[in-house]
C-alpha positions in Angstrom: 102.2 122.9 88.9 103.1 120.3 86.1 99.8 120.0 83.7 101.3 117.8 81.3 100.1 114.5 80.5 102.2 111.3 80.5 101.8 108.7 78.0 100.2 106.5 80.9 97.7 109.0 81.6 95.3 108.5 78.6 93.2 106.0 77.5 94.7 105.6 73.9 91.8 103.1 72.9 89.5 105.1 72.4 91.9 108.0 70.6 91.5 108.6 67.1 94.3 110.3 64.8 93.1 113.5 63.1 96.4 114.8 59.7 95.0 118.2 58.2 97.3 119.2 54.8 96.7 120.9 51.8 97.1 117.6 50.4 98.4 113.8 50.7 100.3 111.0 49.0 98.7 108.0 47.0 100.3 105.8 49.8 98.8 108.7 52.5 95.4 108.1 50.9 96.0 104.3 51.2 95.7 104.3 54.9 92.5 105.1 55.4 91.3 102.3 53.4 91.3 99.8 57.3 88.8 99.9 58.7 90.4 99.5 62.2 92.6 102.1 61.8 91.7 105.0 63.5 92.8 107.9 61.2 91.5 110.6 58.9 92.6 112.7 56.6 91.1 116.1 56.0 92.3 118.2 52.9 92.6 122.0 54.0 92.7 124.9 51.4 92.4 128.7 51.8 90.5 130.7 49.3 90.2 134.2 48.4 87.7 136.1 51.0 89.3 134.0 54.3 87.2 131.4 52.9 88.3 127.7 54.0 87.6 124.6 53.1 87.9 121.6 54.5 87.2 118.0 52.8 87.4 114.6 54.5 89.1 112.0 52.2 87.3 108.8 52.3 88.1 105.5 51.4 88.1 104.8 47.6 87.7 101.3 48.1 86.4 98.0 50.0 87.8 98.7 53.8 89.8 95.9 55.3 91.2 94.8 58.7 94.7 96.0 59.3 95.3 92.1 61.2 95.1 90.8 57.3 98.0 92.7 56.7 100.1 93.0 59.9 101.0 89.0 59.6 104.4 88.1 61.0 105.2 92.0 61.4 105.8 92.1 65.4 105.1 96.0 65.9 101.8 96.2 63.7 100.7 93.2 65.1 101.0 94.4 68.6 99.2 97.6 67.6 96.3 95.7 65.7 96.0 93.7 69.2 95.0 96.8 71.3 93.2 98.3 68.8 89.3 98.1 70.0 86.1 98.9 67.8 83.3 100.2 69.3 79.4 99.5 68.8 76.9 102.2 69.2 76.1 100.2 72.7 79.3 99.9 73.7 79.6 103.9 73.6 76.2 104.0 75.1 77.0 101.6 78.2 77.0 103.1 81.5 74.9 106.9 80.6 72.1 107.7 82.0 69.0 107.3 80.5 68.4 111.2 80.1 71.2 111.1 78.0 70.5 108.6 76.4 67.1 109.8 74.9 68.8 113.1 73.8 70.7 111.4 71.9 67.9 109.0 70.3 66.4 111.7 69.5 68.9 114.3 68.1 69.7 111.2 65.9 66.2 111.3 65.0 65.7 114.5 63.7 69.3 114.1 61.8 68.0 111.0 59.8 64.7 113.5 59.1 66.7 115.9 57.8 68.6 113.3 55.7 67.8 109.6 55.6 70.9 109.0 53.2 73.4 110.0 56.1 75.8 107.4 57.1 76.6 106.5 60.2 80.3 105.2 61.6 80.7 105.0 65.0 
């Protein structure tokens, strides 16, 4: 039986792009900075003790639209084009109301914990 998955056989608009190394470029770092773009970079480095530790690289400065800067480039442009951001309701749409209120309230007691939190969906 053949498991594997065809290109055609995911949704790709709601995928998100995930690079783990010890560490990145300038012009690496740089891509994170749209906000449409749905990447991350996480910085991974072994310590002594099989201790790990793993740090999310954030932008470093205001976030813009990739469609500023995919103007008159045909491939970018046609990626910016299918590229969809979602609203907390728009993830919300369509679950049942049970799960629904577990989540209100798991996101509740998160905000209790620590009000300063921020939230990207």
């Amino acid at each position: 039986m053949d498991t594997t998955l065809k290109k055609k056989d995911v949704d790709w608009s709601q995928s998100k792009v995930l690079f783990v190394a010890p560490s990145f470029t300038s012009f690496q770092k740089g891509s994170i900075n749209f906000n449409d773009l749905p990447i991350e970079l996480w910085e991974i480095k072994r310590y002594s003790g099989d201790m790990v530790l793993y740090n999310r690289i954030t932008s470093e400065r205001a976030v813009e639209s990739i469609k500023t800067v995919s103007k008159g480039e045909k491939k970018i442009s046609a990626v910016a084009k299918v590229i969809k951001v979602y609203s907390e309701d728009n993830l919300l749409e369509g679950i049942s109301d049970n799960i629904k209120d577990a989540y209100y309230k798991i996101k509740e007691e998160i905000y209790q914990i620590d009000s300063g939190i921020d939230e990207k969906i």
